[in-house]
OpenMM code with the backbone's topology and positions (N, CA, C; nanometers):
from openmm import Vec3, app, unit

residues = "UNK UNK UNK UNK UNK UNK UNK UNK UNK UNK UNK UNK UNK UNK UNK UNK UNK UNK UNK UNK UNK UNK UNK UNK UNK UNK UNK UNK UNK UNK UNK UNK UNK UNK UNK UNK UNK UNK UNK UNK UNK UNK UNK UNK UNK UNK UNK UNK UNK UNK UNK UNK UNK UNK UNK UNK UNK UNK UNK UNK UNK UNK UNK UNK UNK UNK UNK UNK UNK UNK UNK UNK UNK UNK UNK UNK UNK UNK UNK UNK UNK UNK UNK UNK UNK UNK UNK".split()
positions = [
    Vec3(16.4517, -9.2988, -12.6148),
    Vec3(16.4412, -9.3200, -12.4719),
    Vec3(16.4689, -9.1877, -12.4005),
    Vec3(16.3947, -9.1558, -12.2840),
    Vec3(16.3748, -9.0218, -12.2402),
    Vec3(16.5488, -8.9981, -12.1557),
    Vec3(16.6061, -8.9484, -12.1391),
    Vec3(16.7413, -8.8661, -12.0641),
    Vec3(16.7079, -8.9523, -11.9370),
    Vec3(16.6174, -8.9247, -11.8426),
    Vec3(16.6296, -8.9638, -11.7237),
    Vec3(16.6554, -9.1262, -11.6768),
    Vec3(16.5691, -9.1546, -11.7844),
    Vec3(16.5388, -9.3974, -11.8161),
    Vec3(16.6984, -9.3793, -11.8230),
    Vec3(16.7292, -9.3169, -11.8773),
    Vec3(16.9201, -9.3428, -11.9355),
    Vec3(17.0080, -9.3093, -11.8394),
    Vec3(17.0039, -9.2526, -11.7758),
    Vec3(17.0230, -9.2125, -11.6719),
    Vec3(17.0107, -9.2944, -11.4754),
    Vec3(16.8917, -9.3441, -11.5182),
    Vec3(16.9117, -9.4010, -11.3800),
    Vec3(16.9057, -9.5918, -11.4344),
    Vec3(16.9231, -9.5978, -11.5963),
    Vec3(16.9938, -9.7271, -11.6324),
    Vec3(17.1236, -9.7281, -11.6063),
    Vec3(17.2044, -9.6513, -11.6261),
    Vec3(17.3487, -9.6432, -11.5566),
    Vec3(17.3598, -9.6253, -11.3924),
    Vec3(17.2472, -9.5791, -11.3663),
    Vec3(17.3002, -9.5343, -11.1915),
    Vec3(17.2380, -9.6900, -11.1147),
    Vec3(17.1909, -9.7841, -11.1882),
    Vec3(17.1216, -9.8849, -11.1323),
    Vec3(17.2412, -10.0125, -11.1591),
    Vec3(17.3158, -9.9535, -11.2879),
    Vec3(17.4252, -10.1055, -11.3153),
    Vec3(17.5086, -10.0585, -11.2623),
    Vec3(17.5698, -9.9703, -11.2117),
    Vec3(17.6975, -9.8911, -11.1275),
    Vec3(17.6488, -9.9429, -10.9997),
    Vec3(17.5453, -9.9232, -10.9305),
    Vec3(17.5106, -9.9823, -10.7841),
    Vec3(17.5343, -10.1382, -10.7623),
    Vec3(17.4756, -10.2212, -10.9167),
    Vec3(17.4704, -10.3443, -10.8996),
    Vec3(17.6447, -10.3920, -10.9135),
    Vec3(17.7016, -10.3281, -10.9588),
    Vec3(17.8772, -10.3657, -10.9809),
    Vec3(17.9146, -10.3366, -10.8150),
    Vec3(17.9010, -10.1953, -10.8460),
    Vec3(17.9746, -10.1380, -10.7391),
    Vec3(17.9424, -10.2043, -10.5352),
    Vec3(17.8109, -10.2215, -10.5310),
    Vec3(17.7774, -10.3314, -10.4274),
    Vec3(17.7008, -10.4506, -10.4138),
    Vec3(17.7724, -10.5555, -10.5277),
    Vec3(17.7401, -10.6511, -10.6089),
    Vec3(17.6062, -10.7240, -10.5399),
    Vec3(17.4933, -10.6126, -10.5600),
    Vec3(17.3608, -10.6416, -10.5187),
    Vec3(17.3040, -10.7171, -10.6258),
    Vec3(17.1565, -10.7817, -10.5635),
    Vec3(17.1086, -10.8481, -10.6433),
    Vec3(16.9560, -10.7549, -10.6755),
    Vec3(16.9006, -10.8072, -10.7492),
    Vec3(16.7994, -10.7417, -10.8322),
    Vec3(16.6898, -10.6973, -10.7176),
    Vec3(16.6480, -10.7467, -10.6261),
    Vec3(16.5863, -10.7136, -10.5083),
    Vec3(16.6061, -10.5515, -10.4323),
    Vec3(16.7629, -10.6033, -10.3744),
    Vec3(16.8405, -10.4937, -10.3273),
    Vec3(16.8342, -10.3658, -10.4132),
    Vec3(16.8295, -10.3837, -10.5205),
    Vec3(16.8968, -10.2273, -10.6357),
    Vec3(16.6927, -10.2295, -10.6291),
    Vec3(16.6254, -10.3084, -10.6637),
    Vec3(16.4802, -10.2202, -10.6716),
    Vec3(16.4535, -10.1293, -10.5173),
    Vec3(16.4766, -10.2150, -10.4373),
    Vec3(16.4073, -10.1454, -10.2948),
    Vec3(16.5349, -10.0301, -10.2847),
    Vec3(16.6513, -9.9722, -10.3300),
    Vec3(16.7700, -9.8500, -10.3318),
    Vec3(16.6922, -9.7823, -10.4127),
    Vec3(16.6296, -9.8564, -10.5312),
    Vec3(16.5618, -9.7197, -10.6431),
    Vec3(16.4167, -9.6817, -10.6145),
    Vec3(16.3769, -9.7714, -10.5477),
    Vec3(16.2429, -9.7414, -10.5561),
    Vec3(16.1285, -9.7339, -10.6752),
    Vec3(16.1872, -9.8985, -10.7043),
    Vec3(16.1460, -9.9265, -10.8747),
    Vec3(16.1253, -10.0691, -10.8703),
    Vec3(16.0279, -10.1080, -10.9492),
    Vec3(15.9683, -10.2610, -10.9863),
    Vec3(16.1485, -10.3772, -10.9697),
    Vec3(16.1272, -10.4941, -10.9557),
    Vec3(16.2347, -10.6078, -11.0155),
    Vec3(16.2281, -10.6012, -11.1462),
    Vec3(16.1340, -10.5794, -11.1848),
    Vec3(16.1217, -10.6368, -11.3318),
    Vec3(16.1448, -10.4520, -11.4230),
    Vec3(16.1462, -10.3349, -11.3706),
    Vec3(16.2392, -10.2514, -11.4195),
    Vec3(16.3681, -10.2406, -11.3822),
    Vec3(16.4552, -10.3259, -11.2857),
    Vec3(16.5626, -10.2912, -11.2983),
    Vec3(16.6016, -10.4134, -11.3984),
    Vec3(16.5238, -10.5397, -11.3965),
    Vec3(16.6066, -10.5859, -11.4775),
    Vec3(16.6134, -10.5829, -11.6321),
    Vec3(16.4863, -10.4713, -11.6740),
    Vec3(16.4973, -10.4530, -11.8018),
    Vec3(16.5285, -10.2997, -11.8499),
    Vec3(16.5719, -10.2665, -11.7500),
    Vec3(16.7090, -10.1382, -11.7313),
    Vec3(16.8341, -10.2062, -11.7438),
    Vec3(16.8687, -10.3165, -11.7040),
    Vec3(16.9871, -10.3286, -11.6979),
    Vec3(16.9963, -10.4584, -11.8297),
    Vec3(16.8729, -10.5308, -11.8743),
    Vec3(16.9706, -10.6470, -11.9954),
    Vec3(16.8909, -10.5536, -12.1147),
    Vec3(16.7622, -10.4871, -12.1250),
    Vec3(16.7800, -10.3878, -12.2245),
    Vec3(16.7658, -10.2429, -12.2616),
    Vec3(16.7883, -10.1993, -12.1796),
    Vec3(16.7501, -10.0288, -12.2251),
    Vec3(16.9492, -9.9937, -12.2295),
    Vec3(16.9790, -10.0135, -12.1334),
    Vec3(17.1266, -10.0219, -12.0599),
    Vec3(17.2295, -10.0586, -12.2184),
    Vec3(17.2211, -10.1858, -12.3076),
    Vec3(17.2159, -10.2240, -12.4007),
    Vec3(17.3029, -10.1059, -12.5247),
    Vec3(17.1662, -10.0471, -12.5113),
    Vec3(17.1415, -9.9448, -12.6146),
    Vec3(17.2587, -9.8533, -12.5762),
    Vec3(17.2551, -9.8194, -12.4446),
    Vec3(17.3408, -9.6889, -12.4058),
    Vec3(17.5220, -9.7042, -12.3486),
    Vec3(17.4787, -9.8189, -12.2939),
    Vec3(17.6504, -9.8736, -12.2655),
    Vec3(17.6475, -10.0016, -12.2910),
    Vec3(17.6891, -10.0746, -12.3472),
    Vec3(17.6595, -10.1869, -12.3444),
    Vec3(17.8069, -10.2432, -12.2619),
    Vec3(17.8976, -10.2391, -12.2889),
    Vec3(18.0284, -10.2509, -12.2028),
    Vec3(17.9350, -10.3008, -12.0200),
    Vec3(17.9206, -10.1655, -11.9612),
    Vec3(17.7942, -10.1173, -11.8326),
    Vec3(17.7514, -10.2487, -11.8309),
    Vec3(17.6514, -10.3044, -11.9036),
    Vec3(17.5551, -10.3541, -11.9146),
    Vec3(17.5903, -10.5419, -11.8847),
    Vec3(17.7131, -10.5424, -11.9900),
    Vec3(17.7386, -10.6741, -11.9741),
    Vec3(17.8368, -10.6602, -11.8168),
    Vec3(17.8962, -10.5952, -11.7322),
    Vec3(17.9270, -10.5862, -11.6268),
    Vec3(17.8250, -10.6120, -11.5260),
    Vec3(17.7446, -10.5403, -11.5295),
    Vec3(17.6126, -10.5829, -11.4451),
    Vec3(17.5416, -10.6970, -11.4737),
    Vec3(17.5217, -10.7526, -11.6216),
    Vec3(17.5248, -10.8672, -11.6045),
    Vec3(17.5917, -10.9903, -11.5717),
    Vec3(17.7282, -10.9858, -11.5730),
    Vec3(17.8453, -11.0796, -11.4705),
    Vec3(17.7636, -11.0902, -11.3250),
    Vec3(17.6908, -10.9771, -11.2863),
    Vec3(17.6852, -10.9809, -11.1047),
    Vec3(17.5416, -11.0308, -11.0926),
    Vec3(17.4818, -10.9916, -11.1515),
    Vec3(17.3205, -11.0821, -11.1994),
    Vec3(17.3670, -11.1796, -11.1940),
    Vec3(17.3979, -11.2652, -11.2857),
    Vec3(17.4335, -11.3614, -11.3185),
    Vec3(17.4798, -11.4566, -11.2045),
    Vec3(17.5966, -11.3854, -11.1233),
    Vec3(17.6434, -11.4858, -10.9851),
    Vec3(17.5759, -11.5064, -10.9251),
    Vec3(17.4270, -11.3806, -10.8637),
    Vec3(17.3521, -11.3450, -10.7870),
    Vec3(17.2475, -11.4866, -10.7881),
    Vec3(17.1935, -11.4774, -10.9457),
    Vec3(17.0893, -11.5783, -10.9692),
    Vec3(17.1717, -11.7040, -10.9366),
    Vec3(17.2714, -11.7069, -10.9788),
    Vec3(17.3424, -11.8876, -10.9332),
    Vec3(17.3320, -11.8982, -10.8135),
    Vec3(17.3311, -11.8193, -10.6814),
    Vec3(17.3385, -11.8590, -10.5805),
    Vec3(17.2469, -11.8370, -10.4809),
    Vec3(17.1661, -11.7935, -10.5271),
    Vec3(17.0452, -11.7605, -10.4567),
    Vec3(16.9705, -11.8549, -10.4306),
    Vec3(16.9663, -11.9549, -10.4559),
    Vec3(16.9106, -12.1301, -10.3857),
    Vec3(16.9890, -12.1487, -10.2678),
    Vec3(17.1666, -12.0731, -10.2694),
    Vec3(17.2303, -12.1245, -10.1336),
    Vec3(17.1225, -11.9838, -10.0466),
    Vec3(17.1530, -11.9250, -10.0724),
    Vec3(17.0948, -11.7759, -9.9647),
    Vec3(16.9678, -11.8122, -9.9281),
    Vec3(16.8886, -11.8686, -10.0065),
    Vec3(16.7364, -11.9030, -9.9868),
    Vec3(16.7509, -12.0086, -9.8980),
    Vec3(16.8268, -12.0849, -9.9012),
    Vec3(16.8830, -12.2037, -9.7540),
    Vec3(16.9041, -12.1650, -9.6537),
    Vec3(16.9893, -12.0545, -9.6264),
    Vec3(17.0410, -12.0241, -9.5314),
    Vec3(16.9523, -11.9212, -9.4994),
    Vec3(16.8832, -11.8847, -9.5523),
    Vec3(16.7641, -11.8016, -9.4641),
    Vec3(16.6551, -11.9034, -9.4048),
    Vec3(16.6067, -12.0244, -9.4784),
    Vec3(16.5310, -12.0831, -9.4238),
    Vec3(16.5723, -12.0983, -9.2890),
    Vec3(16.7092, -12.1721, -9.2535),
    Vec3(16.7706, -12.1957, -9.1578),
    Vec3(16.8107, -12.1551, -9.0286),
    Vec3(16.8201, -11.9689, -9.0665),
    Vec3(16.8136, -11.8966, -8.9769),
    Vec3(16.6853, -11.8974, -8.9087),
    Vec3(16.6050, -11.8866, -9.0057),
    Vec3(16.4833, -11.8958, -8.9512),
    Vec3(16.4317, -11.9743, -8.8349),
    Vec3(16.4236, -12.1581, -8.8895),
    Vec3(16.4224, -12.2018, -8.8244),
    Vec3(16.5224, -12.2459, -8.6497),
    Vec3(16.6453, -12.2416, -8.6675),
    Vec3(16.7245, -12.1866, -8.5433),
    Vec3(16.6483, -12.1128, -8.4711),
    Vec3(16.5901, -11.9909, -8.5145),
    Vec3(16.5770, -11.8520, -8.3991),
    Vec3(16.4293, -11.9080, -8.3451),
    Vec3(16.3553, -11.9758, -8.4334),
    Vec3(16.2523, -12.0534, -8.3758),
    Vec3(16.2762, -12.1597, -8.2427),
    Vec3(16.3748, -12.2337, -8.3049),
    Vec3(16.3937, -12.3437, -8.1674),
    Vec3(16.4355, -12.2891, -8.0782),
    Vec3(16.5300, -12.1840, -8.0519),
    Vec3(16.5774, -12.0630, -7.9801),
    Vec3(16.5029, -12.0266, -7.8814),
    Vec3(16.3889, -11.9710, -7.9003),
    Vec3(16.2634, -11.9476, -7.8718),
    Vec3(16.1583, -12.0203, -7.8397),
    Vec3(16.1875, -12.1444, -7.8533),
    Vec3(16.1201, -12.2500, -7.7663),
    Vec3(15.9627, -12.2890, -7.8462),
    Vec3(15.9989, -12.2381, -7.9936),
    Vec3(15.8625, -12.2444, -8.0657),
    Vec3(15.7962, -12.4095, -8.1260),
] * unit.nanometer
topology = app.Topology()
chain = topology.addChain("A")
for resn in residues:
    res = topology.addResidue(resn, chain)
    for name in ("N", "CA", "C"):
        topology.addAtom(name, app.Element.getBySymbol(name[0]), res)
């Protein structure tokens, strides 16, 4: 694996600990696919820290459990700022 993949596999599970973002958040900070951070972080990450790796996966992990509530409460906002607005 090239220095740099290794490299911004650690700088992507340090972001996801450090501002217990979800997989969305850390792609649009890197400026990288969902589907490379998350196979930066359950396997390339693996290889190089794995300690890292299963940390960032703890925050994945909460992220995906609750993201049906967040997906609610955005609907919700939504709709509010609509009636708000007289829509």
């Amino acid at each position: 694996m090239k220095d740099y993949i290794e490299e911004r596999a650690v700088s992507i599970a340090n972001y996801i600990i450090d501002c217990n973002a979800t997989v969305r958040q850390t792609a649009k900070e890197f400026g990288v696919s969902k589907s490379t951070v998350h196979k930066d972080v359950t396997d390339r990450l693996m290889q190089v820290n794995p300690t890292l790796a299963k940390q960032a996966r703890k925050v994945l992990d909460v992220n995906k459990s609750e993201r049906h509530i967040r997906g609610g409460l955005a609907t919700r906002e939504k709709y509010l700022h609509q009636h708000e607005m007289g829509l």
